[in-house]
C-alpha angles and dihedrals in degrees: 000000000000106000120244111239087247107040116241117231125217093261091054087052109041103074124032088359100057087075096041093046099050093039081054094047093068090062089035138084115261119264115226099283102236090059083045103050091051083050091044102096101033098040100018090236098144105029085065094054081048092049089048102051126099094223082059101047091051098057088046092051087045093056094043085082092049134058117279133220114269130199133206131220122237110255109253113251104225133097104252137074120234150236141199131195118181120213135192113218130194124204104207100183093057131065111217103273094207099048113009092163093064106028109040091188131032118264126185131181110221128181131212119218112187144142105297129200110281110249098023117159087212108142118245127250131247123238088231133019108249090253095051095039083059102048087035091070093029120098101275088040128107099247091064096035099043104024106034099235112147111238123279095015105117132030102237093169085068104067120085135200127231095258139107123226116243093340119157127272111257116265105239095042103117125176099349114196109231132230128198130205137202125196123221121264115296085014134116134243089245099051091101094040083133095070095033103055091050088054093054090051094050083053112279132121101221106195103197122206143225130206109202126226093000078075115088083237134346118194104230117197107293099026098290111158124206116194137200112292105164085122133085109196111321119355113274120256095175106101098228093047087046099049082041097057084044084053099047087042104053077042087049088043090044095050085052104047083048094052088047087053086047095060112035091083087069094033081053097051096041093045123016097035084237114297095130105102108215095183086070107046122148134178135229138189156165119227109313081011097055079051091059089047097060099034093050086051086047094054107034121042094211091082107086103187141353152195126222099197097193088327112152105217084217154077142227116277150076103282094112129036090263098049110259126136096213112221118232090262086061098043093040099028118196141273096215128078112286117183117198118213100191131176154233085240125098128298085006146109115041115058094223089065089053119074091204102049091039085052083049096046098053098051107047114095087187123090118284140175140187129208123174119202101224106226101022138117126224082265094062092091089056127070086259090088089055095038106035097057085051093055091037089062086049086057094266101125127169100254086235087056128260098269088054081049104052106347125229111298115117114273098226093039083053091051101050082039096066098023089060096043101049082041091051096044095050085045093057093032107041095018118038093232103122119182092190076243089135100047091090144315117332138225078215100070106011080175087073113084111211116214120200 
């Protein structure tokens, strides 16, 4: 990768950077390989070396005739079935920030995920569409920029989530809060199914976003595929361009979480007979994701509560003596509830080792909490923890290794561990419902580290 002019630490690349970073080393030199395969799970460094290189097309070509390792995704735990709609959704008073020559408005593909009937024959859905499985795993998808799989290794199309196409709301849901959620960057809306899905069976409806053309690829009506277009011309290694193109992506991540918002009251009334509660509505993400999280609650009072799952609050720059530009919700903070998810990876976990997080802290009034998972990678809030281990038994490893990808917690203790603690949080915080979870460490998930 060509070096920036001001290196960037792992704290500056492990949120909004990883994918930046990784998206920038397939049209950049290599790094020595010792320093990229440390960097390969958290900036993608390595797997797109990996994805560029031509060892690493021919055994996926190779494969691409045999079968391919497949994964499943864990049951959800609540007691309900779920359901999943799919809507396309046009922005008319914006014209589309990342190609306004080809999409004069901006158009953005959202999922449902809600209680669903009991017994429906409904089929399931898939975790990805057939067209974005397949550019997913290919050498400009995320699995290859922000994961570090070679190309054609695995079959992502095969494996399914948990929930039923278009089946009914369930009959007794009234009145369900809603939770948003927003993917890293690069990544799809259905790169954390896992842990939607399990929302949605505990009595959520969980509406999951897409940020086209930031996504390394979105499946429009009629098998139309946008792909990501963040870029003009090559990435940006200049300091200033790059903290530019973090700022007008976050701006880009908050309009569409607003214009979502905008238009749930009529997709409420059309589809769900209006069960959905708008009066309690919360956000969730991972990295860029868990940004987009704090800075959409900071700047629009219908989000309740949120959850910044390994999300910086920052952006690329020389404001402070290491380097980060603080967004308004670090330097303002909130007066709502903010629950911080950190990591084992570097410049994560505690807040105070994040400048970010530390300015945020400081300045919310509102109440706030950080936990930290022992053993994992910025990836183990995402399905890669549950799916990776499972390829990487068939012979379809990170190229950075499975332990740089999602470090080595347990995969089934990292998923009830975040599964428990969003759960918990929405519960306190939209339903009333509080489990004193969240008052300290707990006996429960000694793997989760409480700071105070």
């Amino acid at each position: 990768m060509t070096a920036v002019p001001r290196p960037l630490t792992h704290a500056r690349r492990h949120v909004l950077v990883t994918g930046l970073a990784a998206t920038a080393a397939l049209a950049a030199s290599a790094v020595p390989s010792a320093a990229a395969g440390r960097r390969a799970a958290r900036t993608g460094s390595g797997s797109a070396r990996t994805a560029a290189s031509g060892s690493a097309r021919t055994a996926g070509t190779a494969k691409a005739h045999a079968a391919l390792p497949t994964a499943r995704l864990p049951r959800p735990t609540g007691p309900f079935d779920v359901g999943s709609t799919t809507f396309h959704l046009v922005d008319r008073t914006r014209t589309d920030p990342w190609a306004p020559e080809s999409s004069p408005y901006r158009e953005l593909m959202v999922s449902v995920r809600y209680p669903a009937a009991p017994g429906g024959h409904e089929p399931r859905v898939p975790q990805m569409s057939a067209a974005a499985a397949a550019h997913f795993g290919g050498p400009e998808g995320a699995a290859a920029l922000n994961l570090g799989m070679a190309p054609g290794t695995a079959d992502w199309g095969a494996t399914l989530s948990h929930a039923r196409r278009d089946a009914p709301v369930h009959p007794r849901a009234r009145r369900l809060p809603v939770v948003l959620y927003s993917p890293g960057l690069g990544d799809p809306r259905t790169w954390n199914t896992a842990l939607v899905d399990d929302l949605a069976s505990r009595g959520y409806a969980v509406v999951t976003i897409d940020h086209t053309y930031e996504a390394t690829e979105v499946e429009f009506p009629g098998g139309r595929l946008a792909t990501m277009r963040i870029f003009d011309g090559a990435p940006p290694t200049d300091p200033d361009a790059v903290s530019a193109l973090l700022r007008k992506v976050v701006a880009v991540r908050v309009a569409d979480t607003r214009f979502v918002l905008d238009r749930l009251p009529g997709l409420n009334r059309t589809r769900f007979e209006d069960v959905l509660d708008l009066r309690r509505v919360g956000m969730f993400g991972h990295s860029a994701g868990g940004f987009t999280a704090a800075q959409a609650m900071h700047d629009d009072r219908r989000i309740r509560a949120g959850v910044n799952m390994d999300g910086q609050m920052d952006y690329v720059g020389g404001e402070l003596p290491d380097g980060t530009r603080l967004s308004t919700v670090a330097l303002e903070g909130l007066e709502r509830p903010l629950l911080l998810m950190g990591t084992e990876g570097g410049g994560s976990g505690d807040y105070r080792q994040q400048p970010s997080w530390a300015a945020f802290w400081r300045n919310t009034p509102g109440w706030k909490a950080n936990v930290t998972l022992t053993g994992s990678r910025h990836a183990s809030y995402t399905d890669a923890q549950v799916l990776l281990p499972q390829l990487a038994r068939q012979g379809a490893e990170p190229g950075g290794g499975l332990t740089a990808a999602v470090g080595t917690v347990r995969p089934d203790r990292a998923a009830a561990s975040a599964r428990t603690y969003v759960t918990s949080f929405f519960g306190r915080w939209l339903r009333g419902h509080d489990d004193h979870l969240l008052d300290g460490p707990s006996v429960r998930f000694p793997e989760m580290v409480f700071t105070r």
